[in-house]
Backbone as CSV, one residue per row, in Angstrom:
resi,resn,N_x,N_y,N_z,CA_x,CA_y,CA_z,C_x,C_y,C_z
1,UNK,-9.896,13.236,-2.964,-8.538,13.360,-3.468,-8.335,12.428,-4.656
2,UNK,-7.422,13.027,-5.998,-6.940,12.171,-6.548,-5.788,11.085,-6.332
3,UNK,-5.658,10.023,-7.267,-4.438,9.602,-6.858,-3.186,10.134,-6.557
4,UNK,-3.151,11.556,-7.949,-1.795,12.288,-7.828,-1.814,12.769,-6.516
5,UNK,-2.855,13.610,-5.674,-2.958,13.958,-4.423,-2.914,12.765,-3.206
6,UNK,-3.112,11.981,-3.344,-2.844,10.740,-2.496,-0.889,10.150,-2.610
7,UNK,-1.146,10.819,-4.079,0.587,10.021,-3.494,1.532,11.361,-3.717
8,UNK,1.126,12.087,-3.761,2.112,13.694,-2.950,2.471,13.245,-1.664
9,UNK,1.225,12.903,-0.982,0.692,13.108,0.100,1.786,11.787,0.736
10,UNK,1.291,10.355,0.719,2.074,9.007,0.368,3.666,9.897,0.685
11,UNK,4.127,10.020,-0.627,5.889,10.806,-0.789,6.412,11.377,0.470
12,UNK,5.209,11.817,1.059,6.148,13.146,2.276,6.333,12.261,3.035
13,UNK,5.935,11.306,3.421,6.429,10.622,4.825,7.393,10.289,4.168
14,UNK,8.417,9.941,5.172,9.808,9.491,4.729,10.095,8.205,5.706
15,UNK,9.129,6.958,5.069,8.905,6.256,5.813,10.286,4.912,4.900
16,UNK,11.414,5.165,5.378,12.446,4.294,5.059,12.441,3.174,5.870
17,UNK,12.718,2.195,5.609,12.686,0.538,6.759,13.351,1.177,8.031
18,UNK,14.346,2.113,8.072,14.994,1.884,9.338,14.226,2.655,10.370
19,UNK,13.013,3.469,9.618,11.853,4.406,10.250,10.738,3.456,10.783
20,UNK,9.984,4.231,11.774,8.787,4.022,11.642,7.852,4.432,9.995
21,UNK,7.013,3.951,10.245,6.029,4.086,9.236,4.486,4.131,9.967
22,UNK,4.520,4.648,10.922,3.010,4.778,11.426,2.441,6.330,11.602
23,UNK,2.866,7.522,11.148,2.291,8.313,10.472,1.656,8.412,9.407
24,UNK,2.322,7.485,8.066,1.628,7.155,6.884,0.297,6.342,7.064
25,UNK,0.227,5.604,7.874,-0.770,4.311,8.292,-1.586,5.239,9.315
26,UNK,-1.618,6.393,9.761,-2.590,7.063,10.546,-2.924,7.661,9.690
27,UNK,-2.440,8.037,8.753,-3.357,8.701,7.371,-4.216,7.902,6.687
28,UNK,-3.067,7.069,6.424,-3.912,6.046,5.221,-5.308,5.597,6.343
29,UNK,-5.190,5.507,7.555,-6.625,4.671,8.371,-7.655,5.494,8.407
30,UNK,-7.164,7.567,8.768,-8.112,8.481,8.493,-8.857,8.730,7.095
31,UNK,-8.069,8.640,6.151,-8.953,8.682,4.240,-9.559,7.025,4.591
32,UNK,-9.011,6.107,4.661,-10.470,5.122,4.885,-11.570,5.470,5.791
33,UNK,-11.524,5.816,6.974,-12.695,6.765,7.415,-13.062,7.331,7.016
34,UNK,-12.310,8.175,6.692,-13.602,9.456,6.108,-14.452,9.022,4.789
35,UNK,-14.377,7.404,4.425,-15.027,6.941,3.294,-15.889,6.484,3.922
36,UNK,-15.784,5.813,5.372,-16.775,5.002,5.898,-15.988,3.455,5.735
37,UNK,-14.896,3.604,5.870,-14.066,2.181,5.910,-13.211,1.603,7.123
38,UNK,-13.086,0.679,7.431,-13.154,0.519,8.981,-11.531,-0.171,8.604
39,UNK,-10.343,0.387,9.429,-8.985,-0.612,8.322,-8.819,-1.474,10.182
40,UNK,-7.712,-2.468,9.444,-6.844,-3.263,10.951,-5.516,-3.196,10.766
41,UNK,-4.988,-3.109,11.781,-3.435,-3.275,11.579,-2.804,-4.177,12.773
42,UNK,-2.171,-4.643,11.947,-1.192,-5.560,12.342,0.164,-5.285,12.642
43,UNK,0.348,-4.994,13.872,1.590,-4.109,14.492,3.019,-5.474,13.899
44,UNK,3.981,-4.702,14.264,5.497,-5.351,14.545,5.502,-5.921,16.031
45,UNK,6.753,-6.523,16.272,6.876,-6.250,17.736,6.854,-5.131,18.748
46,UNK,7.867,-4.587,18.346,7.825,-3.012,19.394,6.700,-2.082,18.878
47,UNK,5.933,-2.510,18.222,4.667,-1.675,17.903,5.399,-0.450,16.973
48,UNK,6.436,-0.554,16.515,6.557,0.795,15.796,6.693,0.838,14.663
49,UNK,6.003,-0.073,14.121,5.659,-0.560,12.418,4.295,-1.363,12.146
50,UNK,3.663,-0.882,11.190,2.328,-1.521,11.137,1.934,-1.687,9.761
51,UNK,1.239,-2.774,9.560,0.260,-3.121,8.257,-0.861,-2.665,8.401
52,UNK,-1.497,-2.562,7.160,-2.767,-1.786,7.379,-3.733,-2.592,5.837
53,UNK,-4.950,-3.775,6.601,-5.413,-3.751,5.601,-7.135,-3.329,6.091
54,UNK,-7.953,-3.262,4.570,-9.146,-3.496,4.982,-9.937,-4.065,4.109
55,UNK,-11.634,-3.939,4.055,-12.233,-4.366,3.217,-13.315,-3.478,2.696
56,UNK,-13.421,-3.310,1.244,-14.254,-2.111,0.717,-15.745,-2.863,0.384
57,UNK,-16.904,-2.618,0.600,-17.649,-3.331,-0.077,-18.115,-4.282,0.384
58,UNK,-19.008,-5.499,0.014,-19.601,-6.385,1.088,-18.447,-7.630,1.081
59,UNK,-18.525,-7.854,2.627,-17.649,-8.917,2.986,-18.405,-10.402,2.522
60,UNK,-17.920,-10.543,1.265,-18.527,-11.878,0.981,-17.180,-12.793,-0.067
61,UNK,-16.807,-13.494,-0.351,-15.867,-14.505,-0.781,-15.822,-13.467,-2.472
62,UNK,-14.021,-13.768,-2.858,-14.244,-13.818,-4.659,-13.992,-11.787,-4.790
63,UNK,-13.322,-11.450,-3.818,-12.748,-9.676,-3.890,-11.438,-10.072,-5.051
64,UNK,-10.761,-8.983,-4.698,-9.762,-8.776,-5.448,-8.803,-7.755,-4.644
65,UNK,-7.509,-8.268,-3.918,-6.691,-7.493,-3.129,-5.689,-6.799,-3.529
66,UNK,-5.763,-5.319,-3.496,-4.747,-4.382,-4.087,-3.506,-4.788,-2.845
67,UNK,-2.960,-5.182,-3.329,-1.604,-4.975,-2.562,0.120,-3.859,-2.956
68,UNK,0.057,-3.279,-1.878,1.466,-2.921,-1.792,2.101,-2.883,-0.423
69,UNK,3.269,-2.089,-0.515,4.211,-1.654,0.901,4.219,-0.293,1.329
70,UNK,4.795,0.148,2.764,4.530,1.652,2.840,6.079,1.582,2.613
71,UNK,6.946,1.074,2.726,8.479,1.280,3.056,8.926,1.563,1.953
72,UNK,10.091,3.037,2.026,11.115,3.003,0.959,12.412,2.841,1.158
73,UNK,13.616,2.608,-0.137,14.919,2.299,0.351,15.279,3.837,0.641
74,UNK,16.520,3.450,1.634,17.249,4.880,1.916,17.067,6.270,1.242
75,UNK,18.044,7.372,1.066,18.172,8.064,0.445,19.353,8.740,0.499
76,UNK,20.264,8.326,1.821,21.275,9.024,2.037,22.188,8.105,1.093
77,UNK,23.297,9.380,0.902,24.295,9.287,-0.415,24.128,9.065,-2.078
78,UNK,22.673,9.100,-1.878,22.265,9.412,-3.853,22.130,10.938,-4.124
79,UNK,22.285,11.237,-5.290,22.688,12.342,-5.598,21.019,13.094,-6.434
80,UNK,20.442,13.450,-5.360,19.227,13.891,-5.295,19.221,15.204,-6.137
81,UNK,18.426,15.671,-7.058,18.598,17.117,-7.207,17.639,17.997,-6.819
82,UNK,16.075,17.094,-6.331,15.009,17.369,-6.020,14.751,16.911,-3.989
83,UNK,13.938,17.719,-3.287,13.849,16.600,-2.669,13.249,15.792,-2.460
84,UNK,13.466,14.211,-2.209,12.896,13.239,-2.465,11.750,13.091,-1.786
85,UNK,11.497,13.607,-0.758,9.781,13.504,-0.036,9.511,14.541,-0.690
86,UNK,9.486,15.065,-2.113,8.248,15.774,-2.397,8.110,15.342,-4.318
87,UNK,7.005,14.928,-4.398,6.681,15.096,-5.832,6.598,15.937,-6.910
88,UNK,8.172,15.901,-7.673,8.400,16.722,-8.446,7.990,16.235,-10.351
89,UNK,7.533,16.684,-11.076,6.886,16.530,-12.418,8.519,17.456,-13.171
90,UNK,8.985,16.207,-13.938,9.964,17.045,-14.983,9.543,16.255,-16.313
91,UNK,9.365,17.241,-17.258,9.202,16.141,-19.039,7.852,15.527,-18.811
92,UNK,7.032,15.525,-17.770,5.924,14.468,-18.012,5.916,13.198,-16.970
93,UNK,7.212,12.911,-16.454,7.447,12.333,-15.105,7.401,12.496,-13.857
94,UNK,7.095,11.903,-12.761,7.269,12.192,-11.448,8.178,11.698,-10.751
95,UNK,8.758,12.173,-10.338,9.835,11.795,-9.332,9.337,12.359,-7.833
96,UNK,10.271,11.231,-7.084,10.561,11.178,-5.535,10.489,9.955,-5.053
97,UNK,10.719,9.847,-4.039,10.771,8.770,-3.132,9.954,7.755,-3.396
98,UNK,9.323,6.518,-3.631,8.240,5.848,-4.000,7.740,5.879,-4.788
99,UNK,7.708,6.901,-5.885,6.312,7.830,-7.106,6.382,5.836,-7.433
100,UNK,7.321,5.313,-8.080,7.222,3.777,-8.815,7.086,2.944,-7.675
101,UNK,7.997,2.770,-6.849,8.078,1.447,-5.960,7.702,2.400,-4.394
102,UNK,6.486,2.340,-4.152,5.400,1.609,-4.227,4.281,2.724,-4.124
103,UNK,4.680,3.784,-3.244,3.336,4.802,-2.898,2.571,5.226,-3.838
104,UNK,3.331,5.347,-5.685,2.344,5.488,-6.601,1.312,4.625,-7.079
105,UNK,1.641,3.202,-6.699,0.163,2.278,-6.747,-0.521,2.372,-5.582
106,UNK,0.399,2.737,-4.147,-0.722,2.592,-3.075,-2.182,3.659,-3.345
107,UNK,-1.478,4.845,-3.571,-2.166,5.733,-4.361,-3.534,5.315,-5.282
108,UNK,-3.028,4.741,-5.888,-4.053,3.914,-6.808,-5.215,3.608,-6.233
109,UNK,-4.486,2.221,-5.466,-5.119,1.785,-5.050,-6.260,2.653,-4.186
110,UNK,-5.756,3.443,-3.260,-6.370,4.000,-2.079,-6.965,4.998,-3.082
111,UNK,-7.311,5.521,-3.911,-8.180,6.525,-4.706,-9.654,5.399,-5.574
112,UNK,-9.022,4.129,-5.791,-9.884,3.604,-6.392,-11.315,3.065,-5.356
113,UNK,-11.149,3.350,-3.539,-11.856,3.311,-2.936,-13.400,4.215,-2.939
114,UNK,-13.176,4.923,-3.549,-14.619,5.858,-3.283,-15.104,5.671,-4.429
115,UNK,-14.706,5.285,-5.331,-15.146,4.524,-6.864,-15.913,3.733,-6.636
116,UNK,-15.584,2.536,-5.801,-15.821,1.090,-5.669,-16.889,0.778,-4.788
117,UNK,-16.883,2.155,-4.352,-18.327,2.532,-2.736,-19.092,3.145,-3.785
118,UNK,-19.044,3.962,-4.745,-20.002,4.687,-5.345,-20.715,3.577,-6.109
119,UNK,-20.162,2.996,-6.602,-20.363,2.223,-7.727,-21.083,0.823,-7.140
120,UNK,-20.880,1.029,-5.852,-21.906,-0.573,-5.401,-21.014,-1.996,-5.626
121,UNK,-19.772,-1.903,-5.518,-19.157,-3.220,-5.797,-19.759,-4.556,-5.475
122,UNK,-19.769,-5.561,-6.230,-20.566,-6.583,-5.670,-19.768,-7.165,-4.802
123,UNK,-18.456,-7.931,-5.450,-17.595,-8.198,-4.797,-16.581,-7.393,-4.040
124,UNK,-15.669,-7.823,-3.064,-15.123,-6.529,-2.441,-13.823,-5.999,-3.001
125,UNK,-13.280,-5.106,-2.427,-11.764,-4.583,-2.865,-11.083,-4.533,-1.491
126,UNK,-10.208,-5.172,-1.544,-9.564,-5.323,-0.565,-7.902,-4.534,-0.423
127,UNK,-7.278,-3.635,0.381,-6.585,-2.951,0.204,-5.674,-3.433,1.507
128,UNK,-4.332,-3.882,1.010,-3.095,-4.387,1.881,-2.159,-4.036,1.956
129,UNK,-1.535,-3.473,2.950,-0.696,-2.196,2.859,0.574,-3.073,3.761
130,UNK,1.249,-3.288,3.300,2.775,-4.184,4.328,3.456,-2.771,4.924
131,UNK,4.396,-3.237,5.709,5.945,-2.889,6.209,7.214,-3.722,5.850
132,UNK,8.418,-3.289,5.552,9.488,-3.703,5.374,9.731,-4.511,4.594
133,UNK,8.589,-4.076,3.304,9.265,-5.041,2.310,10.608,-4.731,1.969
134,UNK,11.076,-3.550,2.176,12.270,-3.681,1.532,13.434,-4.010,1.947
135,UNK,12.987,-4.581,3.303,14.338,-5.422,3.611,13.637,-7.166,3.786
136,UNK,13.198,-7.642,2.946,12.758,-8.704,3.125,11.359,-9.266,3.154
137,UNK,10.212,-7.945,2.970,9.091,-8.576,3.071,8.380,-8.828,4.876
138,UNK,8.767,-8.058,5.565,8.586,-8.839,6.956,7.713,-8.460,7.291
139,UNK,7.188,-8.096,6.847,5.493,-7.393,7.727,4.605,-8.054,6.789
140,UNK,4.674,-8.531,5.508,3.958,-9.498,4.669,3.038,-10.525,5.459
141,UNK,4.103,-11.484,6.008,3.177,-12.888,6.396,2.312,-12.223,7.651
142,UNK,2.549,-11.692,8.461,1.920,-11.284,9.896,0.575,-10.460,9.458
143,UNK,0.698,-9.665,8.305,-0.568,-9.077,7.925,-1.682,-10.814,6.996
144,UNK,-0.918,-11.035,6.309,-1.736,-12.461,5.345,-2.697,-12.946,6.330
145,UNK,-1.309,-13.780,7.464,-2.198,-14.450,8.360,-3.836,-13.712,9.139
146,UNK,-3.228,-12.671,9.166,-4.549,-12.250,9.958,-5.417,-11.668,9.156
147,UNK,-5.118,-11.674,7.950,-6.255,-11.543,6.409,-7.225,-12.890,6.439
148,UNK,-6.668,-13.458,6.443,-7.136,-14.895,6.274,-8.032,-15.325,7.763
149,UNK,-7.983,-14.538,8.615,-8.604,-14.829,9.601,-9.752,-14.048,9.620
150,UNK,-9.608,-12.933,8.950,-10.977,-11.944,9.362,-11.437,-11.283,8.471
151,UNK,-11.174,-11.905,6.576,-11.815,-11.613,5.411,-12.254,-13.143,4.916
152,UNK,-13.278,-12.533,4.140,-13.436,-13.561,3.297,-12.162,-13.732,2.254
153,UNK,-12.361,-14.787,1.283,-11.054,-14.815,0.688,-11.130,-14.542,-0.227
154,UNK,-10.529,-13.782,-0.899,-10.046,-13.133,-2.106,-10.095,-13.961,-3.748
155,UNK,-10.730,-13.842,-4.954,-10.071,-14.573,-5.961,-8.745,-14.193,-6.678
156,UNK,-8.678,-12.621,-6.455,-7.180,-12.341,-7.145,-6.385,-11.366,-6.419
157,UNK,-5.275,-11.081,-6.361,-4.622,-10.188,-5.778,-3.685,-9.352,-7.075
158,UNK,-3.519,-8.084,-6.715,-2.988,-7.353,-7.765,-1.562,-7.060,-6.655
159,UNK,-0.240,-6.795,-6.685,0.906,-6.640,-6.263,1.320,-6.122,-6.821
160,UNK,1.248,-3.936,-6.914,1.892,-3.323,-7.635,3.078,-3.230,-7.068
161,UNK,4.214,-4.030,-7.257,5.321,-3.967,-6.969,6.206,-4.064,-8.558
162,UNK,6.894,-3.262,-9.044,7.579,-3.134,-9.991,8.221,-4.129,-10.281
163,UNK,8.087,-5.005,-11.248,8.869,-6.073,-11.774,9.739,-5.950,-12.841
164,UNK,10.891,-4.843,-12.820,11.655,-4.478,-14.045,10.399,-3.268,-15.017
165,UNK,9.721,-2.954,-14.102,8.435,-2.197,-14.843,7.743,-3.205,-15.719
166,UNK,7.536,-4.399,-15.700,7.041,-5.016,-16.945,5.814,-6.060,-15.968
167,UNK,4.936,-6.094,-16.500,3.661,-6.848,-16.032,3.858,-8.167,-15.844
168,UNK,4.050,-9.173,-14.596,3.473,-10.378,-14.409,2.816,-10.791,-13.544
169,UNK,2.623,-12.241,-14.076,1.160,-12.839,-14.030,1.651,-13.330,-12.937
170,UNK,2.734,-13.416,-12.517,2.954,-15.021,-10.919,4.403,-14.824,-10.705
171,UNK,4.304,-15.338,-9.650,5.486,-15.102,-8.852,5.784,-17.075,-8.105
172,UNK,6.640,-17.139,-7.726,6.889,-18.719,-7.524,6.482,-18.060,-5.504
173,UNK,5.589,-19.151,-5.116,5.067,-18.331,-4.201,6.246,-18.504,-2.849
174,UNK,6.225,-17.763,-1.727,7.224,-17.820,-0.863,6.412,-17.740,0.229
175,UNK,5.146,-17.745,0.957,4.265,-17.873,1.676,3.700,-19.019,2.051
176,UNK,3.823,-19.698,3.338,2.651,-21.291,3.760,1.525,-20.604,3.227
177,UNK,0.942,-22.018,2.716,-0.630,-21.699,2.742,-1.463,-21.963,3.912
């Protein structure tokens, strides 16, 4: 699959914070299988929200972690003309639910996996998938911590999270080390 097909795909769940999101994360864990990629997740409490990361490539120190979220904001009371779980192309754009914040980088990300296996990565790619960022980030630290327990460690992390659409380098960090 391409990315555009990965994040069609991404769009249809209508995985809003006040949802579960573990249909998307049984997908996203089956396309890492079927690469030969083994993912973990890191449940919520009531188990009905989950992170999902893994590791592409040899587990050795000095990867580089794609990060995003599965969660989107609402949808009720915007004035939709399309519907929003499906990826619509107008002018050259995509619209729906996530296409920007976030399923169109998870996308990315999760397409740049069979690249990174073909290609023999030396170092690894590491792919981190949260819950509820959008009410706060809360599935963030509970996935980190247990990154940090059962990867080697990373030299950079990429966080396609839209910053006014404009590229930066750092964020003032909000995480213990």
């Amino acid at each position: 699959m391409d990315a555009r097909a990965i994040m069609e795909r991404l769009v249809a769940f209508p995985t809003v914070s006040s949802e579960s999101n573990l249909e998307l994360v049984d997908w996203v864990e089956d396309y890492l299988n079927g690469h030969g990629v083994k993912a973990t997740r890191v449940y919520n409490e009531d188990r009905s929200k989950a992170n999902l990361y893994a590791n592409v490539g040899p587990e050795v120190e000095g990867g580089v972690i794609l990060s995003g979220h599965t969660d989107v904001v609402p949808v009720a009371g915007q004035a939709w003309d399309t519907d929003p779980f499906t990826v619509t192309e107008k002018a050259g754009k995509l619209y729906g639910r996530g296409t920007c914040d976030m399923k169109g980088f998870d996308a990315l990300a999760l397409s740049a996996v069979p690249k990174a296996l073909e290609r023999g990565v030396k170092r690894p790619l590491q792919i981190a998938l949260s819950y509820d960022e959008e009410v706060g980030c809360v599935g963030a630290p509970f996935m980190i911590a247990d990154m940090r327990k059962h990867l080697p460690p990373a030299t950079a992390a990429i966080i396609g999270e839209p910053s006014m659409m404009q590229c930066v380098t750092g964020h003032k960090p909000t995480f213990p080390k």
